[in-house]
CHARMM internal coordinates of N, CA and C (Angstrom, degrees):
IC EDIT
DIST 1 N 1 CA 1.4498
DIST 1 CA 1 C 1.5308
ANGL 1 N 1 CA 1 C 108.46
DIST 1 C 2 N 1.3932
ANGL 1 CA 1 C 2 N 96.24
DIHE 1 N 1 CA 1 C 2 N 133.90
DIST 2 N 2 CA 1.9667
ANGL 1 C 2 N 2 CA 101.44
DIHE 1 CA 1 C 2 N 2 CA 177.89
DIST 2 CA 2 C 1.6056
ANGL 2 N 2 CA 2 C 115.50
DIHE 1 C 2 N 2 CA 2 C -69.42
DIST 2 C 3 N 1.1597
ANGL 2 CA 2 C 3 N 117.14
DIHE 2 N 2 CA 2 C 3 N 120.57
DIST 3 N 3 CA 1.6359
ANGL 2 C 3 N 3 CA 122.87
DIHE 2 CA 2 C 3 N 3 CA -160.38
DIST 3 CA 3 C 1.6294
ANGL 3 N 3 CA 3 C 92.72
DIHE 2 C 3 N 3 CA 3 C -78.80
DIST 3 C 4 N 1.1018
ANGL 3 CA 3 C 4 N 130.02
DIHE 3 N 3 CA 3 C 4 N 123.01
DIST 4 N 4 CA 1.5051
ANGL 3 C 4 N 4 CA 140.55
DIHE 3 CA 3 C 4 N 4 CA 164.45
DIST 4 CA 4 C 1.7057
ANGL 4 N 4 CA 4 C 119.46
DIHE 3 C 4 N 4 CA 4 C -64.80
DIST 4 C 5 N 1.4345
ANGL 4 CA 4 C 5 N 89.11
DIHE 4 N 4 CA 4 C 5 N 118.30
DIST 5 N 5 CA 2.1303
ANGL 4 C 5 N 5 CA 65.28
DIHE 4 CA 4 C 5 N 5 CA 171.85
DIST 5 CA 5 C 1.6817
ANGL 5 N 5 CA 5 C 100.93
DIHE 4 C 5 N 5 CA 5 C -130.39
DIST 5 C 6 N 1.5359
ANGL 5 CA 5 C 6 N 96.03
DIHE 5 N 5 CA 5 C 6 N 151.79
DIST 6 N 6 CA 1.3771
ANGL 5 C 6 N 6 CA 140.72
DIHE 5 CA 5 C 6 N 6 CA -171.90
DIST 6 CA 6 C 1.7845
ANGL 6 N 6 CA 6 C 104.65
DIHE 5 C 6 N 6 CA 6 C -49.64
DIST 6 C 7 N 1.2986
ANGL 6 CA 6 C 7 N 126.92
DIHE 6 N 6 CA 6 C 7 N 105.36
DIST 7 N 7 CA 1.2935
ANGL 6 C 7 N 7 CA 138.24
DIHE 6 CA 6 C 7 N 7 CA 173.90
DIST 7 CA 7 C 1.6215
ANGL 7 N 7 CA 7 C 81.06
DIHE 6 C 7 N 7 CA 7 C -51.02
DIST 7 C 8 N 1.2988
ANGL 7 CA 7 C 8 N 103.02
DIHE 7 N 7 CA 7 C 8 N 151.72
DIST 8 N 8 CA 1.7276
ANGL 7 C 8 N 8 CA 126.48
DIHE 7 CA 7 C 8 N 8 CA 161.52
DIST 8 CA 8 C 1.6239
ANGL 8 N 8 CA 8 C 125.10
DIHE 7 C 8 N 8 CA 8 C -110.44
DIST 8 C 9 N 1.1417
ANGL 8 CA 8 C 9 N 131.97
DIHE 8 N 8 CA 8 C 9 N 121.28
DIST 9 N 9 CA 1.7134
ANGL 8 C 9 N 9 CA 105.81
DIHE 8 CA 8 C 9 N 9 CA -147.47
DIST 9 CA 9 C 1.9087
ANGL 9 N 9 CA 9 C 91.11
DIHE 8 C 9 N 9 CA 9 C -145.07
DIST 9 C 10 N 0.9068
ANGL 9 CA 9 C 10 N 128.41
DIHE 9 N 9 CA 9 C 10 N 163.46
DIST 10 N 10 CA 1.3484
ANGL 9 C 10 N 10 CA 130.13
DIHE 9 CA 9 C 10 N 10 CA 174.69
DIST 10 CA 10 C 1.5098
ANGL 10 N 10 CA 10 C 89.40
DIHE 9 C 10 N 10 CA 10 C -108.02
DIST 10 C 11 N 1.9378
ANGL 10 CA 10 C 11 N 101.22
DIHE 10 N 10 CA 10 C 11 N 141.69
DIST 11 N 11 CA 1.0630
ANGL 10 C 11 N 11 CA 131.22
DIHE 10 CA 10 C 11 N 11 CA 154.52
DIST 11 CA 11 C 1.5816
ANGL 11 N 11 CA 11 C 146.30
DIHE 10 C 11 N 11 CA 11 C -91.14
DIST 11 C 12 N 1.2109
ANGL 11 CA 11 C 12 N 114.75
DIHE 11 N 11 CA 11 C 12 N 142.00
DIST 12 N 12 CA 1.7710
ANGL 11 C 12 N 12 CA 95.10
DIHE 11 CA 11 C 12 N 12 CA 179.74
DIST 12 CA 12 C 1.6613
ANGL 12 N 12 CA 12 C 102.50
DIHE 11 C 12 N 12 CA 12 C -153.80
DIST 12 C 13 N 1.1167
ANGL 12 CA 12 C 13 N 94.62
DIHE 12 N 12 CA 12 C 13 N 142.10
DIST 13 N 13 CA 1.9700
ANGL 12 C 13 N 13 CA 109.33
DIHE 12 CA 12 C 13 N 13 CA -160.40
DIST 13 CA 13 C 1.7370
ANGL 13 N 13 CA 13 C 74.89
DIHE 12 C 13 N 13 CA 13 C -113.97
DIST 13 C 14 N 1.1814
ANGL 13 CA 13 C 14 N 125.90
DIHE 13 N 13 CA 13 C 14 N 130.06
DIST 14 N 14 CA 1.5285
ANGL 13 C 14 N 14 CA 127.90
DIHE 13 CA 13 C 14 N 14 CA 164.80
DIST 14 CA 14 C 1.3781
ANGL 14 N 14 CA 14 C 84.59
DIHE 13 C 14 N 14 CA 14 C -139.29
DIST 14 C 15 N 1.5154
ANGL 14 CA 14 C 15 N 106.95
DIHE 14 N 14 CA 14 C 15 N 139.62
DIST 15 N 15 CA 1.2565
ANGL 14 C 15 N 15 CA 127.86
DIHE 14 CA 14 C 15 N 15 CA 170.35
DIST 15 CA 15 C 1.6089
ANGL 15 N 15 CA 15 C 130.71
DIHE 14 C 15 N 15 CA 15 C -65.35
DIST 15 C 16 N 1.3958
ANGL 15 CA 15 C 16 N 142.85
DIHE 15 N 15 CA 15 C 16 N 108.60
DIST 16 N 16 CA 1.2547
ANGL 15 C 16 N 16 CA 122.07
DIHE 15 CA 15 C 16 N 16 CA -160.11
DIST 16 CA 16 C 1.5999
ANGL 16 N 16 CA 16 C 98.83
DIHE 15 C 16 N 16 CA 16 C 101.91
DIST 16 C 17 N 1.0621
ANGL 16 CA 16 C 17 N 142.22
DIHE 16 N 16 CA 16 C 17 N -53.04
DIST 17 N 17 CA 1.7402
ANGL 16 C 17 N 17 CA 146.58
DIHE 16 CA 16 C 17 N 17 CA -136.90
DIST 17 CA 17 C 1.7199
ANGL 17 N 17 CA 17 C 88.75
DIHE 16 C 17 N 17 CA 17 C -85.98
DIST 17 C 18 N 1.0916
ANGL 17 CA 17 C 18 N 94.78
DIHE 17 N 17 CA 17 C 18 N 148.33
DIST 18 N 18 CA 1.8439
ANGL 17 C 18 N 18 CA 111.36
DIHE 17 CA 17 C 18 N 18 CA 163.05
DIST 18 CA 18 C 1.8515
ANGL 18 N 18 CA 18 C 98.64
DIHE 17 C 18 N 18 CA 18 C -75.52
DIST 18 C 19 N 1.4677
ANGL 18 CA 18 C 19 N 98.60
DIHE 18 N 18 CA 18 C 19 N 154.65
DIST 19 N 19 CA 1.6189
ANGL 18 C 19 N 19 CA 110.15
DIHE 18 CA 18 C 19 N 19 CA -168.67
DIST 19 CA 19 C 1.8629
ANGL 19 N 19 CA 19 C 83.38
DIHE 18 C 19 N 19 CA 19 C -147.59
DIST 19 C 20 N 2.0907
ANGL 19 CA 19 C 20 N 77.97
DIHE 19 N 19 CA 19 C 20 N 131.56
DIST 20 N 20 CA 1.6633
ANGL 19 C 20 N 20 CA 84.83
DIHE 19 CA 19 C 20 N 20 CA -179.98
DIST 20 CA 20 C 1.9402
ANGL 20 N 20 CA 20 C 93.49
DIHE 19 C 20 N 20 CA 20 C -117.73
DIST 20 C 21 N 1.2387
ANGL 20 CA 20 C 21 N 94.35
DIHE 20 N 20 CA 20 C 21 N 123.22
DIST 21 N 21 CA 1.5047
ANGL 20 C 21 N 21 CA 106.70
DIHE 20 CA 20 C 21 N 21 CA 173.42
DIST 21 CA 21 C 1.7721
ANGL 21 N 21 CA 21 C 132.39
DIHE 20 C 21 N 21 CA 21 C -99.64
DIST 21 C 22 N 1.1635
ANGL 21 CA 21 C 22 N 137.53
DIHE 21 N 21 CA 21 C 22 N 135.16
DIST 22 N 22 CA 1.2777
ANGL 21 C 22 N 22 CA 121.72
DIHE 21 CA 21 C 22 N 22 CA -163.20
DIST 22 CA 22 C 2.1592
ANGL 22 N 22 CA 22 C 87.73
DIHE 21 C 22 N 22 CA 22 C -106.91
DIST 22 C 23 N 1.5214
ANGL 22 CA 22 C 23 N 107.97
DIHE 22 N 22 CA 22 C 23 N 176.58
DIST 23 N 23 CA 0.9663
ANGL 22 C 23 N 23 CA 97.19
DIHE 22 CA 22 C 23 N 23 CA 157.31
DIST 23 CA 23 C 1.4274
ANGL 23 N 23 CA 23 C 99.68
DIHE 22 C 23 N 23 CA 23 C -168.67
DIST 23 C 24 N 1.4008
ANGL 23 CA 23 C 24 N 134.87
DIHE 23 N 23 CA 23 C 24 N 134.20
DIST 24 N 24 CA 1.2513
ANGL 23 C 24 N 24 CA 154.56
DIHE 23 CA 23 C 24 N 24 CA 167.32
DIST 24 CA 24 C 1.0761
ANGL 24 N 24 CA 24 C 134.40
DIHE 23 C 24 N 24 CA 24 C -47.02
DIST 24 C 25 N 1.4649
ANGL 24 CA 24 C 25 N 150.87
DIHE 24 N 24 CA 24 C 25 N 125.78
DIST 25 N 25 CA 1.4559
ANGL 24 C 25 N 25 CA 132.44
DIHE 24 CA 24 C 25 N 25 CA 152.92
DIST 25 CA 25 C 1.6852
ANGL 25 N 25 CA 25 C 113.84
DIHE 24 C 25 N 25 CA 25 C -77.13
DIST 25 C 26 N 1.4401
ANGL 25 CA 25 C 26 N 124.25
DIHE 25 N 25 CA 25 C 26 N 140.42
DIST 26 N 26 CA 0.8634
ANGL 25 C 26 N 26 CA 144.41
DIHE 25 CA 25 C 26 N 26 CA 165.77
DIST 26 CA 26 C 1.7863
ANGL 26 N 26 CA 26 C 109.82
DIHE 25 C 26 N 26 CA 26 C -25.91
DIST 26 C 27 N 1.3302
ANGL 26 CA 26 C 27 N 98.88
DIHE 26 N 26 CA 26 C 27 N 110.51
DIST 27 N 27 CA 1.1800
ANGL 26 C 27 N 27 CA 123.62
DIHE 26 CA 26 C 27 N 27 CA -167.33
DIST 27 CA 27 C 1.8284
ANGL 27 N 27 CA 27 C 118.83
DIHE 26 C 27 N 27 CA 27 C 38.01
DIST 27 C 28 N 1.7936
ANGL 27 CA 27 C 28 N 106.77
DIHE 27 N 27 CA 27 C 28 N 61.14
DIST 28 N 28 CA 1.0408
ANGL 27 C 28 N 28 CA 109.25
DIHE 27 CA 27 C 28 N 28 CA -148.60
DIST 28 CA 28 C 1.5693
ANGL 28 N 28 CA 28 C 144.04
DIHE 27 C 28 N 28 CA 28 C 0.19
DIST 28 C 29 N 1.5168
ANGL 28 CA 28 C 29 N 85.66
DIHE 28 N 28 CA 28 C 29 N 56.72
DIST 29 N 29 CA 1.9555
ANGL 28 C 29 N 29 CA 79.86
DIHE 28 CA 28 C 29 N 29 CA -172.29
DIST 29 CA 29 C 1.6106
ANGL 29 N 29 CA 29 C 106.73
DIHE 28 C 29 N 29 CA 29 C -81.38
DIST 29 C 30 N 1.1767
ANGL 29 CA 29 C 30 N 107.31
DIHE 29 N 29 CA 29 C 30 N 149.48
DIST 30 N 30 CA 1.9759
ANGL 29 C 30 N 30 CA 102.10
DIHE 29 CA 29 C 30 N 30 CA 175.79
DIST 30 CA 30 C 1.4238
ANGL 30 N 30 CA 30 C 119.04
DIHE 29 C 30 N 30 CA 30 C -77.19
DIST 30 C 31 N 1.5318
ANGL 30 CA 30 C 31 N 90.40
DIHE 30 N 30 CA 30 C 31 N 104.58
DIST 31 N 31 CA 1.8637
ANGL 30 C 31 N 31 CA 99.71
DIHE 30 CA 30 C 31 N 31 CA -161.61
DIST 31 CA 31 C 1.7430
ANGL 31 N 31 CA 31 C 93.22
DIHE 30 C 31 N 31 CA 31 C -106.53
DIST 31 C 32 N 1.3795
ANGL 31 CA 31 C 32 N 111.09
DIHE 31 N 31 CA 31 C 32 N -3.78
DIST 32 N 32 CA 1.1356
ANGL 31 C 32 N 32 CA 110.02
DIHE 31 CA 31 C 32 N 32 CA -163.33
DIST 32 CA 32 C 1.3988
ANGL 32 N 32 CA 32 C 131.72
DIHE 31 C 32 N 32 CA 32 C -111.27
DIST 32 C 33 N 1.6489
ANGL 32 CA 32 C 33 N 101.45
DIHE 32 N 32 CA 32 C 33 N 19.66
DIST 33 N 33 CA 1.5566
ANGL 32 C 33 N 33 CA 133.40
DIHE 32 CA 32 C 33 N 33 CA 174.58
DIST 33 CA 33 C 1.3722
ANGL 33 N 33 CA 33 C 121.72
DIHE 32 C 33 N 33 CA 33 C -51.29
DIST 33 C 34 N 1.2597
ANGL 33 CA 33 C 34 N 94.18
DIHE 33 N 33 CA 33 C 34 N -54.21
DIST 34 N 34 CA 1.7917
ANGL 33 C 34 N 34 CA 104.50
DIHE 33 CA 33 C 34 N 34 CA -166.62
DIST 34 CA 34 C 1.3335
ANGL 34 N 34 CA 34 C 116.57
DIHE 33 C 34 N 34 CA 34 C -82.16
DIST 34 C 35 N 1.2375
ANGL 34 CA 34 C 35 N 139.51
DIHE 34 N 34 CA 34 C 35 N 130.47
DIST 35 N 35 CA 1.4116
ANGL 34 C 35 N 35 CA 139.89
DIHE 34 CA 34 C 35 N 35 CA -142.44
DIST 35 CA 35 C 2.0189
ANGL 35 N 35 CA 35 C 98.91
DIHE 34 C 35 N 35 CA 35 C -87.92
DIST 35 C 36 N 1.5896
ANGL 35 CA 35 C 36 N 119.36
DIHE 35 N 35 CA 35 C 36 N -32.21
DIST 36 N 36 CA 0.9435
ANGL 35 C 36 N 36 CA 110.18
DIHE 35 CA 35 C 36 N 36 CA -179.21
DIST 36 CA 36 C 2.3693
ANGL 36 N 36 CA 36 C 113.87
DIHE 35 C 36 N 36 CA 36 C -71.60
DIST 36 C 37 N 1.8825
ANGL 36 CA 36 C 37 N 86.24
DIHE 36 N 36 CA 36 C 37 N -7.56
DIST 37 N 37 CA 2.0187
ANGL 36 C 37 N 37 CA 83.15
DIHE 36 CA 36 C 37 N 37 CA 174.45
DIST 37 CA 37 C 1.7186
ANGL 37 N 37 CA 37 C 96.74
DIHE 36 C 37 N 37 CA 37 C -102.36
DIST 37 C 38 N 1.2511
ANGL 37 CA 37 C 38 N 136.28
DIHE 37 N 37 CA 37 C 38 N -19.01
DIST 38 N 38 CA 1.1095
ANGL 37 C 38 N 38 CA 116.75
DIHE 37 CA 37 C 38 N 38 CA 147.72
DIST 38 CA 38 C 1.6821
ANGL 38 N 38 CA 38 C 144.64
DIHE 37 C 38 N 38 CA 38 C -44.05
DIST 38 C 39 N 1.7390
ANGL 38 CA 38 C 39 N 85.11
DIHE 38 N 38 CA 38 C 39 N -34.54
DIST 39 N 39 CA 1.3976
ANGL 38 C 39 N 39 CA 80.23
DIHE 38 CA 38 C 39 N 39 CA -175.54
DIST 39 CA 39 C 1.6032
ANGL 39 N 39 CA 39 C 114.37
DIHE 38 C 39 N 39 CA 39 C -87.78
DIST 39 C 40 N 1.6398
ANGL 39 CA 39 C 40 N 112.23
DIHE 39 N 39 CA 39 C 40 N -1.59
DIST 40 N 40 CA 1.2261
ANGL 39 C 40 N 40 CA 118.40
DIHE 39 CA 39 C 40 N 40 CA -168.11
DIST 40 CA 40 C 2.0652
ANGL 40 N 40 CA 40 C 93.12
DIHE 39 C 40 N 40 CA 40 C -76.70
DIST 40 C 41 N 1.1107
ANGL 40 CA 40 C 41 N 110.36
DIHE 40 N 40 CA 40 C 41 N -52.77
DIST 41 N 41 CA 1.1506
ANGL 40 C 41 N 41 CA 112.02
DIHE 40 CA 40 C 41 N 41 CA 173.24
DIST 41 CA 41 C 1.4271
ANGL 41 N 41 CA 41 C 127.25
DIHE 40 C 41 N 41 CA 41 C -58.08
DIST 41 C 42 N 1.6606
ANGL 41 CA 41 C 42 N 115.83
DIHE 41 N 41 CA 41 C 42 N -13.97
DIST 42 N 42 CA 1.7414
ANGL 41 C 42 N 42 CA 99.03
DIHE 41 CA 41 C 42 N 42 CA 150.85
DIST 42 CA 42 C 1.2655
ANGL 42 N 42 CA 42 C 132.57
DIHE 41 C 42 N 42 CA 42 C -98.88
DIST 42 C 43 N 1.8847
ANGL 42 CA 42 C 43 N 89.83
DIHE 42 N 42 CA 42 C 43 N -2.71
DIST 43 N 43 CA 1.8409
ANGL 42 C 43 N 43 CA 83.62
DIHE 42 CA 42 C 43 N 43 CA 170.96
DIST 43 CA 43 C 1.5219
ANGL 43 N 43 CA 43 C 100.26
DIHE 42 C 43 N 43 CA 43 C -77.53
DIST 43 C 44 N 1.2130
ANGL 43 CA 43 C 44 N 137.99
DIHE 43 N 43 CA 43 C 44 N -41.72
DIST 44 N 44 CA 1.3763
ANGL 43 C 44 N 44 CA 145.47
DIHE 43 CA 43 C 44 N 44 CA -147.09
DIST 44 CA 44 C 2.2674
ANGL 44 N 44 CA 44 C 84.57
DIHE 43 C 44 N 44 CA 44 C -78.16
DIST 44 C 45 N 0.9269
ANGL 44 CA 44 C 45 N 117.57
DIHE 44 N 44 CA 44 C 45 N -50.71
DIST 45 N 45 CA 1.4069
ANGL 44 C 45 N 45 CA 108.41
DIHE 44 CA 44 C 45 N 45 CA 165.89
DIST 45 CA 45 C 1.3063
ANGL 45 N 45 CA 45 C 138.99
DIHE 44 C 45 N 45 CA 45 C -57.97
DIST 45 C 46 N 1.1899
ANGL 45 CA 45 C 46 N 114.64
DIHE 45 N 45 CA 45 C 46 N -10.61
DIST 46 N 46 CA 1.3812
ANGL 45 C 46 N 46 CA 148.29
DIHE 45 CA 45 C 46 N 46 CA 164.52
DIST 46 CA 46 C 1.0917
ANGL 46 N 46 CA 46 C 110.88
DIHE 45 C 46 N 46 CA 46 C -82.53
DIST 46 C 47 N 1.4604
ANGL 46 CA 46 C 47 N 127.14
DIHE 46 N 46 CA 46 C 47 N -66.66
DIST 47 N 47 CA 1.4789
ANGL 46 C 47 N 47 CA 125.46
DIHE 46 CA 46 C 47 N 47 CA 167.24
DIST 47 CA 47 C 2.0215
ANGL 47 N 47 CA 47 C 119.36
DIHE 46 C 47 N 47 CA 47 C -39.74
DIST 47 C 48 N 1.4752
ANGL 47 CA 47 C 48 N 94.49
DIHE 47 N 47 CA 47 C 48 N -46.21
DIST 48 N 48 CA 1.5625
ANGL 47 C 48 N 48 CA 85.93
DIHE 47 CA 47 C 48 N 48 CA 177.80
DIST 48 CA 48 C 1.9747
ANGL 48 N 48 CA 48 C 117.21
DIHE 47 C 48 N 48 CA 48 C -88.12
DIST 48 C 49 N 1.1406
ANGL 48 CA 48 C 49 N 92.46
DIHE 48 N 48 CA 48 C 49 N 21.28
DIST 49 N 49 CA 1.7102
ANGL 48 C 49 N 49 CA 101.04
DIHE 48 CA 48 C 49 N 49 CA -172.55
DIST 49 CA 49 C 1.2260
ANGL 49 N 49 CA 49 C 98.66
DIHE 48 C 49 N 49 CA 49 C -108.92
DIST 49 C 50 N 1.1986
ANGL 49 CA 49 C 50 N 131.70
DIHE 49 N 49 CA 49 C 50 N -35.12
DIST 50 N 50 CA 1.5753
ANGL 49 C 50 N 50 CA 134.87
DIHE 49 CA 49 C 50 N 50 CA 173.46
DIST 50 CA 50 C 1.7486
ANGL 50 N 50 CA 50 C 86.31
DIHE 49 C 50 N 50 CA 50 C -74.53
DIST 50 C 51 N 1.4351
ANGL 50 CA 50 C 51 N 124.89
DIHE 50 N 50 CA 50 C 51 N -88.34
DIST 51 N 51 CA 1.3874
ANGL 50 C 51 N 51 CA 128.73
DIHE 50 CA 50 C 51 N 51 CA -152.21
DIST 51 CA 51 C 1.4347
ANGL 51 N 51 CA 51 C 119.41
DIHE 50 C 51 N 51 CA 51 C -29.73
DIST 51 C 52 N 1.8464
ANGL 51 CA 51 C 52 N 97.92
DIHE 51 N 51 CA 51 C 52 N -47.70
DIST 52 N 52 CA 1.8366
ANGL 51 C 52 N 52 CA 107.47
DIHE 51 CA 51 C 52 N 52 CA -179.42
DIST 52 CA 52 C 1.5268
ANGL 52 N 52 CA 52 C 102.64
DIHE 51 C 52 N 52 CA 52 C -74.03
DIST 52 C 53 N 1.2349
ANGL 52 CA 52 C 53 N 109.43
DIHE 52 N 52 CA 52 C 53 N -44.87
DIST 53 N 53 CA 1.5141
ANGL 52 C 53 N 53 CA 106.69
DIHE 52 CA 52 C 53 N 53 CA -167.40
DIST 53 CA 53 C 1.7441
ANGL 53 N 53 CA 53 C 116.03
DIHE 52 C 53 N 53 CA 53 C 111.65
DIST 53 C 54 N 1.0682
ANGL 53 CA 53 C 54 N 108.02
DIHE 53 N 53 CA 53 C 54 N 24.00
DIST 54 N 54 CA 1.5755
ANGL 53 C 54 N 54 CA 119.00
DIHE 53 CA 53 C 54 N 54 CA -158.99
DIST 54 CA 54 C 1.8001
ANGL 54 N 54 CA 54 C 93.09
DIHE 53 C 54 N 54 CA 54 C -104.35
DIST 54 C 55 N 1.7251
ANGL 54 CA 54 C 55 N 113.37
DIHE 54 N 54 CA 54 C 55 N 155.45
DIST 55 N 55 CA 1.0615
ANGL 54 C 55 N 55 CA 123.32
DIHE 54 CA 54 C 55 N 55 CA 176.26
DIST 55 CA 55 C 1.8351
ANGL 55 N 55 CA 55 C 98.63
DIHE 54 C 55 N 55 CA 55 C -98.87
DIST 55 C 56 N 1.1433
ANGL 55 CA 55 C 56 N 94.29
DIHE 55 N 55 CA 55 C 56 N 134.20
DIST 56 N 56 CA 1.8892
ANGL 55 C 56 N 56 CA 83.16
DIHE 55 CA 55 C 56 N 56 CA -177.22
DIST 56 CA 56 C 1.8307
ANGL 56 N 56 CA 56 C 91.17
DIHE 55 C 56 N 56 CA 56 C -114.40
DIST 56 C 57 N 1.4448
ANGL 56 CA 56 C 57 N 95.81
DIHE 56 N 56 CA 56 C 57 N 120.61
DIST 57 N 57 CA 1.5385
ANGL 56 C 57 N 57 CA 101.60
DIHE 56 CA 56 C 57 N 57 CA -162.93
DIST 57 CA 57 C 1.6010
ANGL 57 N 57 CA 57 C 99.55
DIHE 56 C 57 N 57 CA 57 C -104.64
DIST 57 C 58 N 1.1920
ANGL 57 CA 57 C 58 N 138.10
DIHE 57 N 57 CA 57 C 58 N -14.67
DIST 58 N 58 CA 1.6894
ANGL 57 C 58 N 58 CA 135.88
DIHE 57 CA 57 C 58 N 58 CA 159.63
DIST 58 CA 58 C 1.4246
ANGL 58 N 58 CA 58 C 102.33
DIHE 57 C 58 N 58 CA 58 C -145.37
DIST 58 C 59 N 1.4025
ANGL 58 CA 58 C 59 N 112.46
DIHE 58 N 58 CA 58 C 59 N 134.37
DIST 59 N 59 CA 1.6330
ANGL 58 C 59 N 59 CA 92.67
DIHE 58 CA 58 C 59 N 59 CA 128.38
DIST 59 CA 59 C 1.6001
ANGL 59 N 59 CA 59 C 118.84
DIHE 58 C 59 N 59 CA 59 C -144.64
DIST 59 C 60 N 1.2793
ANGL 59 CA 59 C 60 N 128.64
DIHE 59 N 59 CA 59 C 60 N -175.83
DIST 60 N 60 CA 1.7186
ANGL 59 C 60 N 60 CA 133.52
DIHE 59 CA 59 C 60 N 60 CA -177.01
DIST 60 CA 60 C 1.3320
ANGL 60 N 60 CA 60 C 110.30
DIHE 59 C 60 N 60 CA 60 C -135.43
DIST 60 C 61 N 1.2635
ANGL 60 CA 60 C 61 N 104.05
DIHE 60 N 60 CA 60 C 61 N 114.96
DIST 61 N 61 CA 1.5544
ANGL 60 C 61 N 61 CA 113.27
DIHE 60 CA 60 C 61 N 61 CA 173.25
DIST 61 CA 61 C 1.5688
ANGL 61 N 61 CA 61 C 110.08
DIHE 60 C 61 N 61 CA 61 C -82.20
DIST 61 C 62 N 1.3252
ANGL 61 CA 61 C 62 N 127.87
DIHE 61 N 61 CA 61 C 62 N 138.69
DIST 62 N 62 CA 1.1810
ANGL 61 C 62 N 62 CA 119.51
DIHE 61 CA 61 C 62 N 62 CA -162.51
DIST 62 CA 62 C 1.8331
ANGL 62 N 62 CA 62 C 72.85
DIHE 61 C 62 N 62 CA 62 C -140.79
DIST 62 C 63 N 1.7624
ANGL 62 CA 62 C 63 N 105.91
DIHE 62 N 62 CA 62 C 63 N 172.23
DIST 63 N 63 CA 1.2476
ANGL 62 C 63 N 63 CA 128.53
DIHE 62 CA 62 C 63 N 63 CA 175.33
DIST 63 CA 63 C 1.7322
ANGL 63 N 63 CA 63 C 117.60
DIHE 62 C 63 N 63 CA 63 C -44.60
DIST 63 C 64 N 1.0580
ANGL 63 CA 63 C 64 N 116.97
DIHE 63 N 63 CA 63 C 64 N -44.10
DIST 64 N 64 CA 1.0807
ANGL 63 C 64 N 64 CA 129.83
DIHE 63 CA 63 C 64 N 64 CA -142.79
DIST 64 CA 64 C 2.0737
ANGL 64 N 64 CA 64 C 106.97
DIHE 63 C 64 N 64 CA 64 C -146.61
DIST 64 C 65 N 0.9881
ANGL 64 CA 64 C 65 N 106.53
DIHE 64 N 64 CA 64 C 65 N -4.17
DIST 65 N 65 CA 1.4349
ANGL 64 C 65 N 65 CA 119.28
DIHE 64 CA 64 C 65 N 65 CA 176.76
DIST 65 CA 65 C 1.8119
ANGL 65 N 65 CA 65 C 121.55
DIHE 64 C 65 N 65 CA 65 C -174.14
DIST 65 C 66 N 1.2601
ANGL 65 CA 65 C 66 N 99.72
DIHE 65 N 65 CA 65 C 66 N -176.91
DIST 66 N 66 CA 1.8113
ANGL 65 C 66 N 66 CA 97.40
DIHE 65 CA 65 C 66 N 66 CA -159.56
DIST 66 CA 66 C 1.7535
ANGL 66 N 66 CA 66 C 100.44
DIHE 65 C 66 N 66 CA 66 C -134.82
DIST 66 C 67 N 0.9378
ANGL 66 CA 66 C 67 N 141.78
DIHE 66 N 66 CA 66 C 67 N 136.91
DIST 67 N 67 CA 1.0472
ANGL 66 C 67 N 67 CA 149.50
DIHE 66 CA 66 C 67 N 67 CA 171.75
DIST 67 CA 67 C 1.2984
ANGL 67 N 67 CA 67 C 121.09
DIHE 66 C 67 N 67 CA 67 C -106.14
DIST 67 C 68 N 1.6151
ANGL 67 CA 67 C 68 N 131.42
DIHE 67 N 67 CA 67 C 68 N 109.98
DIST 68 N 68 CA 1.7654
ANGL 67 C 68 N 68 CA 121.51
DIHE 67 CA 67 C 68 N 68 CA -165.35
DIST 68 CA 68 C 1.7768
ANGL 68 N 68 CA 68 C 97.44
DIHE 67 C 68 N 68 CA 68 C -127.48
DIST 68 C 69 N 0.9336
ANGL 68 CA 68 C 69 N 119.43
DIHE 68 N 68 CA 68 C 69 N 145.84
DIST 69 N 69 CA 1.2135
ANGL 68 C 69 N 69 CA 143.84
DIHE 68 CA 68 C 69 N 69 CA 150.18
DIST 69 CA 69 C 1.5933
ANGL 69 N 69 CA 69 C 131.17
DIHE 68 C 69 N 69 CA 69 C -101.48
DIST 69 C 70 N 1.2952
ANGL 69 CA 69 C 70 N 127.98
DIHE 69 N 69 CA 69 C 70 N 100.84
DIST 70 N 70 CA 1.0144
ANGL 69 C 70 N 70 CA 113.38
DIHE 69 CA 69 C 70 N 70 CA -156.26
DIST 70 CA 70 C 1.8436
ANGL 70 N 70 CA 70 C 103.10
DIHE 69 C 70 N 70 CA 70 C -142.40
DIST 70 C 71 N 0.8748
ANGL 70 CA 70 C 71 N 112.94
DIHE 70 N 70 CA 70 C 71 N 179.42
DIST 71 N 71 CA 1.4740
ANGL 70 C 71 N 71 CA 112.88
DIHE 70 CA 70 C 71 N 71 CA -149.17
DIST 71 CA 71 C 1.9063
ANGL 71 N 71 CA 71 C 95.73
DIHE 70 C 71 N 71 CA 71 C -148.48
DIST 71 C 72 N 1.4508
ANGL 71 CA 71 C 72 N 109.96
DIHE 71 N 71 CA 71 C 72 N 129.00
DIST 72 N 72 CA 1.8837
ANGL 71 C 72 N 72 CA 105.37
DIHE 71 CA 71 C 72 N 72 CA 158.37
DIST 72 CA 72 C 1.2976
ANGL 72 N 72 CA 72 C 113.85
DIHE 71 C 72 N 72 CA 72 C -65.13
DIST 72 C 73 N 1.4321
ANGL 72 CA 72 C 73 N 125.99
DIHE 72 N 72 CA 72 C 73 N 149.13
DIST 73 N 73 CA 1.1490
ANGL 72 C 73 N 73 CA 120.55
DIHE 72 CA 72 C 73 N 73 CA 162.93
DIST 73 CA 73 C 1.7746
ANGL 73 N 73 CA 73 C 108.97
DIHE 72 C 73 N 73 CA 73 C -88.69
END
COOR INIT
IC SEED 1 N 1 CA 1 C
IC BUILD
């Protein structure tokens, strides 16, 4: 098996700023095909958008990962 390696990237937490986050499925397998596990993942994004209080201004569900854009209120 081809060993994957880890992009290295600089970070920055600015207070106020929109933060774009990626996020993975477990050992990128494409868990994220079927429209009824998609949709589990925008209610569950929904749930933490009310709870934190955050404006969630895009996101893209892709096969295998999720792309969010999201904003403080």
């Amino acid at each position: 098996m081809k060993e994957r390696v880890r992009k290295t990237r600089r970070a920055w937490n600015e207070i106020g700023h929109a933060h774009f986050l990626i996020y993975s499925c477990h050992q990128r397998l494409s868990l994220l095909t079927r429209r009824r596990t998609r949709r589990w993942v925008i209610e569950a994004m929904e749930r933490v958008r009310r709870k934190q209080d955050v404006a969630l201004w895009v996101y893209v569900i892709m096969p295998e990962h999720v792309h969010i854009l999201l904003h403080p209120c």
